[in-house]
C-alpha positions as CSV (number, residue, x, y, z in Angstrom):
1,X,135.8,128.2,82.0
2,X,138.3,125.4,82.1
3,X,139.6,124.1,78.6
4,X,138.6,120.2,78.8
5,X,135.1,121.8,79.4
6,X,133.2,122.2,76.0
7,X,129.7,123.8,76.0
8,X,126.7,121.1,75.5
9,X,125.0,122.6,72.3
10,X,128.3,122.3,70.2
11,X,128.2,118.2,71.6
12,X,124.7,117.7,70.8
13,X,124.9,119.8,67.4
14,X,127.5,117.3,66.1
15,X,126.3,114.4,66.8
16,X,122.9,115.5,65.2
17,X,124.8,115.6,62.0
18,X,123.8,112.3,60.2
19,X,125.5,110.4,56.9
20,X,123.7,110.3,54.0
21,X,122.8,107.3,52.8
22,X,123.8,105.7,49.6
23,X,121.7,104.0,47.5
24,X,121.5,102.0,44.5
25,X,122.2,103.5,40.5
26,X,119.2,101.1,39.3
27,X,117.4,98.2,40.0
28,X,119.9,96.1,37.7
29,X,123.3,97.1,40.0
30,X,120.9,95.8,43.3
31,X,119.9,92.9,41.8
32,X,123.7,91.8,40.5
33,X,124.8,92.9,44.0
34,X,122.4,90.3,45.1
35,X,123.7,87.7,43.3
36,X,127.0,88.4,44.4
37,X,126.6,88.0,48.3
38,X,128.8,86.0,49.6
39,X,131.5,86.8,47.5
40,X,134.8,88.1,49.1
41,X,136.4,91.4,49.1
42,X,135.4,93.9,45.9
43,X,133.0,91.1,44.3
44,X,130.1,91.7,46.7
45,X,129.9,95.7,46.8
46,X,131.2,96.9,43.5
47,X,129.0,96.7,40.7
48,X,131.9,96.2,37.9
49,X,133.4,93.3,39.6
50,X,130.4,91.7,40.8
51,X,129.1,92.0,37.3
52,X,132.5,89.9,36.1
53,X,132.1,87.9,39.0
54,X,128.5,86.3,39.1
55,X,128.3,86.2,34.3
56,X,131.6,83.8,35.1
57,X,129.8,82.1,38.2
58,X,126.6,81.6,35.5
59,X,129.0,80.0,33.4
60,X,130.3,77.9,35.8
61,X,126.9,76.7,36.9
62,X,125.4,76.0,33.0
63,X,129.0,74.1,31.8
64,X,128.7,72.4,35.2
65,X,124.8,71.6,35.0
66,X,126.0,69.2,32.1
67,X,129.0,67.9,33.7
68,X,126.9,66.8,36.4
69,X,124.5,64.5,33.7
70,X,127.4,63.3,32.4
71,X,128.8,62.0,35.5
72,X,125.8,60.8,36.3
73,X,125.4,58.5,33.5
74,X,129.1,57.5,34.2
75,X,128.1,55.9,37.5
76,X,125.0,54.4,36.0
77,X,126.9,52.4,33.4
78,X,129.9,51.3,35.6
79,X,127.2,49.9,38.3
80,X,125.8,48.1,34.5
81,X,128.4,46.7,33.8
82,X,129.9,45.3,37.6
83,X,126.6,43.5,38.2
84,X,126.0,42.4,34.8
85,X,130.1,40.9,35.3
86,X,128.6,38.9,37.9
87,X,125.8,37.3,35.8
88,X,128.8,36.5,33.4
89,X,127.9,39.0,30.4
90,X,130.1,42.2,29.7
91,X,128.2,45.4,29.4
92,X,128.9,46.2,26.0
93,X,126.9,42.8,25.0
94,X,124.9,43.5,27.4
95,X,123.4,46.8,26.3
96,X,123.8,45.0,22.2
97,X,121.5,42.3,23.7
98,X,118.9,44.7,25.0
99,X,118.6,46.3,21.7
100,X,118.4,42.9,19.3
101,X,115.8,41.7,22.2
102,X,113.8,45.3,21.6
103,X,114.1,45.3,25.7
104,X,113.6,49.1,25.9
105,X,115.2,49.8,29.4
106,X,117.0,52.8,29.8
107,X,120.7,52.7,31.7
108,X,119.1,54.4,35.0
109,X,116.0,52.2,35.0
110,X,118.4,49.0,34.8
111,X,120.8,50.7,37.3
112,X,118.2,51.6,39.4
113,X,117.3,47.6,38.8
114,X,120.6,46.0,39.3
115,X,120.7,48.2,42.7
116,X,117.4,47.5,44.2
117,X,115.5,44.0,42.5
118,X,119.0,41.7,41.4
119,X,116.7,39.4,40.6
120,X,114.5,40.6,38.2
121,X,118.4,42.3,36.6
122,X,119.5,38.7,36.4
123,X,115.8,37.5,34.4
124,X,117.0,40.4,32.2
125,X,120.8,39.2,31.8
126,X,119.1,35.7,31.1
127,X,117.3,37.1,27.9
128,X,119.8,39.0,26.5
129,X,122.1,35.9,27.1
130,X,119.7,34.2,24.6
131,X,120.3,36.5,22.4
132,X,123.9,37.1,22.4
């Protein structure tokens, strides 16, 4: 028998051999590991540093959630205040003019106004000019 030649049953009775397959501690390590795909390098297959990982990504997303309202509002009142400029009334006596008129519009609705109907803004601006 030459050496390179090996005898079948040991090739076949290795490769029968099989790895045994991992699976999860609990329910609460799959789910975090859930969470955390996409993550790079240790994030997305160790529980510990997924765990760090995805309570500091939670945070990020509920700080953020109000960041977002806030920015939001921002870009409401800076659109207030260019096109009630144009009508010839700053926003700050334009939003103390709504109030002594009891006009109850909110800053998205009169956004939302300035944006879409500028001339039912400017029969707004016209009130509140008659009460400034």
């Amino acid at each position: 028998m030459l050496p390179s030649m090996r005898p079948i049953a040991a090739v076949i009775t290795k490769s029968v051999q099989m790895v045994p397959i991992r699976g999860f501690a609990s329910q609460k390590h799959k789910k975090m590991l859930g969470m955390a795909k996409g993550y790079m390098g240790r994030a997305k297959t160790c529980y510990s540093v997924a765990l760090q990982r995805v309570q500091k990504a939670l945070q990020y997303a509920y700080r953020d959630r109000r960041v977002r309202k806030r920015e939001v509002r921002k870009d409401w009142i800076t659109r207030l205040n260019a096109a009630s400029r144009q009508h010839g009334v700053i926003y700050s006596k334009l939003i103390r003019g709504l109030d002594n008129s009891k006009i109850e519009l909110n800053r998205k609705v009169l956004a939302d106004l300035a944006v879409t109907e500028p001339l039912s803004f400017k029969a707004v601006v016209d009130t509140v000019k008659c009460q400034i």
